[in-house]
C-alpha positions in Angstrom: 125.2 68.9 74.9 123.2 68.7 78.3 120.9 71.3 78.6 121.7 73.6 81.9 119.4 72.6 84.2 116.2 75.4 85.7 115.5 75.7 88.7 112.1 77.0 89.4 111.7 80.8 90.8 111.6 84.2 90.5 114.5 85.9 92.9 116.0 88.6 91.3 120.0 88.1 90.5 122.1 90.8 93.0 123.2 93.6 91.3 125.6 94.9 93.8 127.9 93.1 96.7 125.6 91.8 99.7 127.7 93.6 102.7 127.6 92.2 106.6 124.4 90.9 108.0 126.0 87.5 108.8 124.0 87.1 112.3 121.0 87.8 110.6 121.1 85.4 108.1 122.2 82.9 110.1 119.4 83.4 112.4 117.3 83.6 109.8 118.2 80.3 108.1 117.6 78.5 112.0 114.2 79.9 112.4 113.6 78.2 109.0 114.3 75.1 109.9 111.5 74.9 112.6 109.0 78.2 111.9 107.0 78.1 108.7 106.5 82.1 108.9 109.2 84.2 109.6 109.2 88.4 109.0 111.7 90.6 109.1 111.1 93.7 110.6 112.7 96.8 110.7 112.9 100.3 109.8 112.3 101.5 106.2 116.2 101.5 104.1 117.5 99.1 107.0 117.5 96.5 104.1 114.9 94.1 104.5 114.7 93.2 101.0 118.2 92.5 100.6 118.2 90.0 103.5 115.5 88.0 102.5 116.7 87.8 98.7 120.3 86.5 99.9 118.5 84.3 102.7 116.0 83.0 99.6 118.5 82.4 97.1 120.8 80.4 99.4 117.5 77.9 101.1 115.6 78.3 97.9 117.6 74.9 96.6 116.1 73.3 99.7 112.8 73.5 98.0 111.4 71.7 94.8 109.5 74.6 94.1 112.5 77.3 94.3 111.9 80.7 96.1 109.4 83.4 94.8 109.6 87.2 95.4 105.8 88.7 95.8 106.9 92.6 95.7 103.8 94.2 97.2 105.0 97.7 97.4 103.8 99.5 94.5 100.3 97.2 95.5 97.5 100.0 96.5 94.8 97.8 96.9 94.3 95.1 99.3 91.9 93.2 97.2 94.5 92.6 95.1 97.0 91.3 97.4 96.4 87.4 96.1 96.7 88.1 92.4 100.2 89.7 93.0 101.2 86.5 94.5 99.3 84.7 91.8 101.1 86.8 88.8 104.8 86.5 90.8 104.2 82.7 90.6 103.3 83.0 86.6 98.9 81.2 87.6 96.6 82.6 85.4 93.7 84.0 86.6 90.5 82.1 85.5 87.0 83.9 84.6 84.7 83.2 87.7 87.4 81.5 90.0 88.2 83.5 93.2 92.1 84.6 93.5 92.7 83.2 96.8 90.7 79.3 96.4 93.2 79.1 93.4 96.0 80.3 95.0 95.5 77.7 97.8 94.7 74.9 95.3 98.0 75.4 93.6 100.4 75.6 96.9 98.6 73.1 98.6 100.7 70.2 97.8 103.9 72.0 96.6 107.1 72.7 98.9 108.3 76.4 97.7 109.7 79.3 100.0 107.6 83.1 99.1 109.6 86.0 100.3 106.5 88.6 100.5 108.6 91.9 100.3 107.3 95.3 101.9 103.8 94.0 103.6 103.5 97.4 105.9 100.9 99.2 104.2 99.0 96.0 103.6 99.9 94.3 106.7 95.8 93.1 107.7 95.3 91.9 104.1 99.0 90.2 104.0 98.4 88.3 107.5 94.9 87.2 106.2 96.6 85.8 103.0 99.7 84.4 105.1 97.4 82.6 107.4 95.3 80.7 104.8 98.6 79.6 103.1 100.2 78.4 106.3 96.5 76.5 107.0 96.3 75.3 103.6 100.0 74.3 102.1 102.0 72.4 104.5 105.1 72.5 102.5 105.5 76.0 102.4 107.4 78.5 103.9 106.9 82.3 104.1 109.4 84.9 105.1 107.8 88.5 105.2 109.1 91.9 105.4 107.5 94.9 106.9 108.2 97.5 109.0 105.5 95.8 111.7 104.6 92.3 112.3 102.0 90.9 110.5 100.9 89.4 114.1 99.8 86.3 113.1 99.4 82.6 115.0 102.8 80.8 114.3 104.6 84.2 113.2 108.2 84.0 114.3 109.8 88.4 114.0 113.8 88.7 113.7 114.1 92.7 114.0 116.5 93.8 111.4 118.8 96.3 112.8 120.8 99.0 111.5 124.0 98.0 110.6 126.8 97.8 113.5 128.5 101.5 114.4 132.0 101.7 113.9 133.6 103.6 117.0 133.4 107.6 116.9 136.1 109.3 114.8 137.5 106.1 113.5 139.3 105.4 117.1 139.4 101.5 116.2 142.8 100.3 114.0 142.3 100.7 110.5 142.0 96.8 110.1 139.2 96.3 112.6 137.5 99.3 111.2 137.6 98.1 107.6 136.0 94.9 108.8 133.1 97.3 110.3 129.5 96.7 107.9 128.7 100.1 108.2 132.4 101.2 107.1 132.6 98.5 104.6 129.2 99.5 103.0 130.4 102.9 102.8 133.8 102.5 101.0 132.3 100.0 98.7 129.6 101.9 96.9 132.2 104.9 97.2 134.5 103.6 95.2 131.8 102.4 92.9 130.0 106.1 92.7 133.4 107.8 92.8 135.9 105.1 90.5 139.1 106.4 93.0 137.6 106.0 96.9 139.9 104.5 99.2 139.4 104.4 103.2 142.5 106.5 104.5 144.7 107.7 107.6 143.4 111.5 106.5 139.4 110.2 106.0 139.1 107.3 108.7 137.5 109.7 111.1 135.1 111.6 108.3 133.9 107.8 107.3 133.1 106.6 110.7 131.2 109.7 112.1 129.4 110.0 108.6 128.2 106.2 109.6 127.6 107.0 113.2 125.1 110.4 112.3 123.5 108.0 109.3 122.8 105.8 112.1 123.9 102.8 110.5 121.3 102.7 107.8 122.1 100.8 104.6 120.1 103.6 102.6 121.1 106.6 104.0 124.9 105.1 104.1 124.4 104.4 100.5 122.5 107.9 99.0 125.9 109.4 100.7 128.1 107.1 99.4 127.0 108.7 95.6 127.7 112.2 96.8 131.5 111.2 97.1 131.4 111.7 93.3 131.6 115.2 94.0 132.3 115.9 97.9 134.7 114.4 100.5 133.3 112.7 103.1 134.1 115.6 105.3 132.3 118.1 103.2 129.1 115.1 103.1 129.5 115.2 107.4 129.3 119.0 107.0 126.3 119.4 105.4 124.3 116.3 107.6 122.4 119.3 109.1 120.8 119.2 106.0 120.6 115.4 105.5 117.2 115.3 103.8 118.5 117.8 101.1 121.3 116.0 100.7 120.7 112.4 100.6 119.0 112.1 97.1 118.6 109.4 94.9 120.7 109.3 91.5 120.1 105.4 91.3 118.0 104.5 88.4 115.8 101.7 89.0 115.5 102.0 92.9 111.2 102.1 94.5 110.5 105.8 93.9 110.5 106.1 98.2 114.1 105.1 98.1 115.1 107.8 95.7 115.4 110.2 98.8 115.7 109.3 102.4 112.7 111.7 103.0 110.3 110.0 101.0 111.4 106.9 102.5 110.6 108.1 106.2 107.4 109.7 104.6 106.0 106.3 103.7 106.0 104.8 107.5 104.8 108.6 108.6 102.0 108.2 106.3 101.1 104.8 107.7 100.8 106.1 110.9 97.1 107.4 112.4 96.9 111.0 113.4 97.7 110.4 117.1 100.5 107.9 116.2 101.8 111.1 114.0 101.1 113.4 116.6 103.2 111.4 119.7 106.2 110.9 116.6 106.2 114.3 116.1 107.0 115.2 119.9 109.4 112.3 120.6 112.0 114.3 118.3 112.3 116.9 121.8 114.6 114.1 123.3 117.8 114.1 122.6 118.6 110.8 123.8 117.2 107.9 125.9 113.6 108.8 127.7 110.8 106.6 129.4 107.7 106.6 129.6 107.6 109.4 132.4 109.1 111.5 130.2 107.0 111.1 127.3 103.6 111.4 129.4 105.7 114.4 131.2 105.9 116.5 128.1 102.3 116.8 128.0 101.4 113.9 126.0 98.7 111.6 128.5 97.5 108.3 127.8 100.3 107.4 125.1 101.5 103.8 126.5 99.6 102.3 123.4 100.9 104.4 121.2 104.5 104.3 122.1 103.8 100.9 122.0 102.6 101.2 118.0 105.3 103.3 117.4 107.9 100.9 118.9 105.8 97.5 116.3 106.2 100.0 113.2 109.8 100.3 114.4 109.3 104.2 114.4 110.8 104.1 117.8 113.5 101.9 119.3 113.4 100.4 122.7 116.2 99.8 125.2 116.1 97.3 127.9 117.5 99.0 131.3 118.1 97.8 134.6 114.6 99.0 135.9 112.9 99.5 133.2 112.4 99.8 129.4 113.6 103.3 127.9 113.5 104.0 124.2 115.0 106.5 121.4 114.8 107.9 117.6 117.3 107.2 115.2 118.8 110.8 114.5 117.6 110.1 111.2 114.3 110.0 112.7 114.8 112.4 115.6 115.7 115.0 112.4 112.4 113.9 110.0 110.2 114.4 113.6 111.5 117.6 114.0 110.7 118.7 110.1 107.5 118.0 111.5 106.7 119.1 114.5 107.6 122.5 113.1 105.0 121.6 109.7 102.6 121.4 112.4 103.7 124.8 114.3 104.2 122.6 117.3 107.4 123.3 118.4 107.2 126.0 120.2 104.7 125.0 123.0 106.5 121.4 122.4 110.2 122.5 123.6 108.3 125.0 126.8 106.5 121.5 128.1 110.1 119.6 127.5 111.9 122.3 129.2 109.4 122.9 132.3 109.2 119.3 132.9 113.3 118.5 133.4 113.1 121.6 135.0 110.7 120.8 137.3 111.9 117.0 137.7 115.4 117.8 138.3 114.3 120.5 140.9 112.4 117.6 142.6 115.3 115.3 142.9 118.0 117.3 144.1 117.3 117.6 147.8 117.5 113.9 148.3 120.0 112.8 145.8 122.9 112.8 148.0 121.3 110.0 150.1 120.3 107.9 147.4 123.4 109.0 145.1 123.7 105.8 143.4 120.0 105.8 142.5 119.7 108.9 141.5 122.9 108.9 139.4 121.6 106.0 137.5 118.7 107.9 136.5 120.8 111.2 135.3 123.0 108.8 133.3 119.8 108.1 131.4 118.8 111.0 131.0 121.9 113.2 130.5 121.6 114.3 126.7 118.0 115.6 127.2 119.1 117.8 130.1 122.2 119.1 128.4 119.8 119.7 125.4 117.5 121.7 127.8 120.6 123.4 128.7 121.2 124.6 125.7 117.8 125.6 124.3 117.6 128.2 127.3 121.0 129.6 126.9 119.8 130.0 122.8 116.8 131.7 124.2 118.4 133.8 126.6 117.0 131.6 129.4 119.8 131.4 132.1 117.8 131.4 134.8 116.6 128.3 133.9 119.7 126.5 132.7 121.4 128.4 136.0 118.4 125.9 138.0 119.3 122.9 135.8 122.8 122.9 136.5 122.5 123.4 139.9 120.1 120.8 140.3 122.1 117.8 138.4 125.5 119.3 140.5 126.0 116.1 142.4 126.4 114.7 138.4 129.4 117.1 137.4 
């Protein structure tokens, strides 16, 4: 009998259905074919990992030297970085030898594909170590996830988004909205938490707003998808005010910061420095799009480079526009900044600065708005859901005179 033949490797064998991402690893396979050094970036629980596992295991027969999975996440030191990689593709370590000279020895002549898997909180130590293989071994290729770029020459980033939004309250015929990633991911681990789950006429709606508040996120969708062993998904839609509470791990084996959704956003906030944390923290007073303007109007000066951290550690998304780049929080994230702000006993003097500045900005802009309508409508399309929110924080506060102003001054809007 022929003896089944092994291919060399390390990739771990899928223990649950790989769900949408079809874009992504197409584009991931062309970049491949030209860029020695591509890293995926996204989010933390956006699923990262998964792509590059499913990418690996499909180009990793392209390769005499398979695909290898260097998990740095549990990795505290950066010292160490090169005997992880050394120990994921079984070299010994020998007395007197330094890590990395071996390392490079080894890979020099071989033609392999290394998936190096969660590089955030290493990322300086990771780039050094990716840029002396790419110097050193020709043949091999290097796809990287992180929640930042590791910002290297030759580095090719395909941000990894969330997964694509079904429409709100399950609008979309029940066929197009079974084909929907974020819906699909959602009724498939259901069923598997709950043994019965089956999308529905009566839960349609539940499902897709459940994936529209969990933004899309594989993790999220998938720490909710377990509570359908005891909930509906319109009691799980309920209780979102509460998400963090709710969305608990009860997977065995999953990283300990993907047991909760907390813990997860609490590794990139502890990444962050203390003024990156500080500008996060505020963001969460917008309820939707804002700018720039907006973010330097609520009292925070001088932040354009730290927006602009907060955009590379994908904290923060950003929005092309016609005139200019806007950006948002995941709700998600909006929520976790706001858990914060509050921790800090900010929010307060946070939501008087965010409510004195569209005050004071709207005020500004009503005279003239009516000759410059289509300008000015442009810019209260933008910024719409952080005025209505302003609205409604004064009327909680018994502020009328102020939301009495606001809607006054956006009346050409109405």
């Amino acid at each position: 009998m022929a003896r089944p033949t092994h291919r060399p490797g390390n990739l771990p064998a899928e223990s649950t259905s790989f769900i949408g991402r079809r874009r992504e690893v197409a584009e991931l396979r062309k970049k491949l074919l030209t860029a020695r050094l591509v890293s995926l970036v996204g989010p933390g629980g956006v699923g990262k990992t998964r792509l590059a596992i499913r990418a690996a295991t499909d180009l990793g027969r392209s390769f005499a030297g398979g695909a290898w999975l260097v998990e740095l996440a549990e990795v505290g030191d950066p010292a160490l970085a090169s005997n992880t990689l050394m120990a994921a593709l079984d070299l010994r370590d020998q007395a007197g030898a330094e890590p990395t000279e071996l390392l490079l020895a080894y890979l020099k002549d071989k033609q392999l594909l290394i998936v190096l898997d969660n590089c955030e909180h290493l990322v300086a130590a990771a780039a050094e170590l990716v840029h002396a293989i790419l110097a050193s071994a020709p043949g091999v290729r290097v796809i990287a996830t992180s929640r930042e770029p590791l910002s290297i020459p030759g580095e090719h980033v395909l941000p990894v988004p969330p997964l694509e939004l079904p429409a709100a309250h399950g609008a979309e015929p029940m066929h197009q909205l079974r084909q929907n990633e974020a819906v699909a991911l959602f009724v498939e681990r259901a069923a598997a938490a709950s043994g019965t789950f089956e999308l529905s006429r009566s839960n349609q709606a539940a499902v897709a707003d459940l994936c529209r508040q969990l933004d899309g996120l594989p993790l999220a969708i998938e720490l909710a998808a377990v509570r359908m062993r005891i909930l509906t998904a319109d009691q799980i839609l309920e209780r979102l005010s509460d998400r963090f509470g709710l969305l608990t791990g009860s997977v065995r084996g999953a990283l300990p910061r993907h047991q909760t959704l907390h813990t997860t956003i609490d590794w990139s906030y502890d990444l962050l420095s203390a003024e990156e944390q500080s500008l996060f923290r505020k963001l969460c007073v917008f309820a939707g799009r804002f700018t720039l303007e907006d973010v330097e109007g609520v009292g925070a000066d001088e932040v354009l480079q730290t927006l602009s951290s907060l955009v590379d550690r994908s904290m923060v998304v950003r929005e092309a526009m016609r005139a200019a780049s806007c950006f948002r929080l995941h709700e998600t994230m909006r929520d976790y900044a706001l858990l914060k702000l509050r921790e800090a006993g900010e929010e307060e003097a946070v939501m008087e600065r965010c409510t004195a500045y569209y005050v004071a900005r709207c005020s500004r802009a009503m005279p003239g708005a009516r000759y410059r309508l289509a300008e000015w409508l442009e810019w209260t399309e933008l910024e719409i859901d952080n005025i209505r929110s302003v609205m409604r924080r004064c009327l909680n506060v018994g502020d009328t005179t102020r939301a009495t102003d606001l809607v006054a001054a956006v009346g050409w809007y109405w």
